[in-house]
N, C-alpha and C positions, 0 to 999 in steps of 0.2 A: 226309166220307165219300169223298168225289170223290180225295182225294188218297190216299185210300189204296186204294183201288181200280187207281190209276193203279200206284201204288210194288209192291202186288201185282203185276198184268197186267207189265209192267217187271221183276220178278224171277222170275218162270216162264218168259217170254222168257228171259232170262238165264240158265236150267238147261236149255234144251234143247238145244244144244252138248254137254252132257255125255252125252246119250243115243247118241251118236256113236262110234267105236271109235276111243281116244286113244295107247292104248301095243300094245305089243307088237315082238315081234322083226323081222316079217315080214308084209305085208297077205297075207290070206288065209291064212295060216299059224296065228299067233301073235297075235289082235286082244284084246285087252282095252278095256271099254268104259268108259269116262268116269264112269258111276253111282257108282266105287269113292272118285270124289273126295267124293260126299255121305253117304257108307257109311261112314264112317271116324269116329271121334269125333269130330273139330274139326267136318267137315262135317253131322252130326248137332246139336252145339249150333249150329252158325251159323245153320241152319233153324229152329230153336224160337228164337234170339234173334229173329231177323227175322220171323217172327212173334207172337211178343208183345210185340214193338216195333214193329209194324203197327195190331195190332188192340185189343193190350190197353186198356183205359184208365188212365191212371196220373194221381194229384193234379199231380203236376210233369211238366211234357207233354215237357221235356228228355230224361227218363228212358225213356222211349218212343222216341225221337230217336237216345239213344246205344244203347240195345238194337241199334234197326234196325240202324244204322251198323257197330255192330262183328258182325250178321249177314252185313250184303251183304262186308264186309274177310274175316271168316273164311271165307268162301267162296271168296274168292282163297286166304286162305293154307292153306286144304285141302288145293286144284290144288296148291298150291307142296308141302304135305306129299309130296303123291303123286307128283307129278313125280320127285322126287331120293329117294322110299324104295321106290316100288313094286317094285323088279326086284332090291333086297336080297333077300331073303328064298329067290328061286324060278330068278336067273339070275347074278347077277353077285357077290354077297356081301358087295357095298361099296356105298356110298355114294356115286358117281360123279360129277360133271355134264358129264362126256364121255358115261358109258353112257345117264344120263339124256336127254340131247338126242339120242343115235344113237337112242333105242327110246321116242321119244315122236314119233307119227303129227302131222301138219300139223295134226288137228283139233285136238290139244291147246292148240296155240297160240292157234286161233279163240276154243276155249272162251276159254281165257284175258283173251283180250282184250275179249269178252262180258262177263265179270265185271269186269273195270277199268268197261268202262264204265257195268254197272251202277252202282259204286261213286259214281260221278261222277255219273249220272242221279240218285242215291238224296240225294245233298248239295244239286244244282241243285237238288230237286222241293221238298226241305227248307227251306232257304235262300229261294227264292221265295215261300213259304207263311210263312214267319215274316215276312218284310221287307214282306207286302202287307199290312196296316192293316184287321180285320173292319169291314165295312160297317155301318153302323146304318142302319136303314131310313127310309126319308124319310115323313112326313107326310101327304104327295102318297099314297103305296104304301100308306097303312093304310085 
């Protein structure tokens, strides 16, 4: 329970970045906010994977493992969706990553980097809890 408690607190940390104003043309002008990266489908299942691959219980604990993992990845490759397509549509009509990089604000990069290193927390937290050996309780403690 302890670890997933932790892999939660650890990925709502890692979405608050996106509550942030990431794109737009102009500060104060033109701000688009960060939320549209969990608005979008990809970030929409990446949110339900990483959650029932948190909390779910599954017979093969793997499966639970790979949920998480490819929640906390699609959560980068959201950001990455959005980065390079948000400003087709409403400003540029292409697919850029000149315009992309001019009309995404420093916070996008933060967020960004927040989600890497979720990514990496989410594998260490993984990784440590499988390689530590369940304790059987001693004798002495009954």
């Amino acid at each position: 329970m302890k670890k997933k408690a932790v892999l939660q607190i650890a990925f709502v940390i890692s979405l608050l970045p996106m509550l942030l104003n990431q794109y737009g043309g102009l500060k104060g002008v033109q701000e688009i906010t960060g939320l549209m990266n969990l608005l979008n489908p990809i970030g929409i299942i990446a949110l339900v994977l990483f959650e029932i691959g948190v909390w779910v219980p599954f017979k093969k604990e793997n499966i639970g493992r790979i949920l998480g993992a490819l929640g906390t990845i699609g959560i980068v490759v959201s950001e990455l969706y959005e980065f390079f397509t948000w400003h087709v549509l409403t400003i540029t009509g292409e697919v850029s990553l000149q315009h992309s990089i001019r009309l995404a604000f420093p916070e996008f990069y933060i967020g960004l980097a927040v989600s890497l290193a979720m990514v990496l927390v989410y594998f260490v937290v993984e990784m440590k809890l499988r390689s530590t050996p369940a304790r059987k309780p001693d004798d002495a403690q009954l």
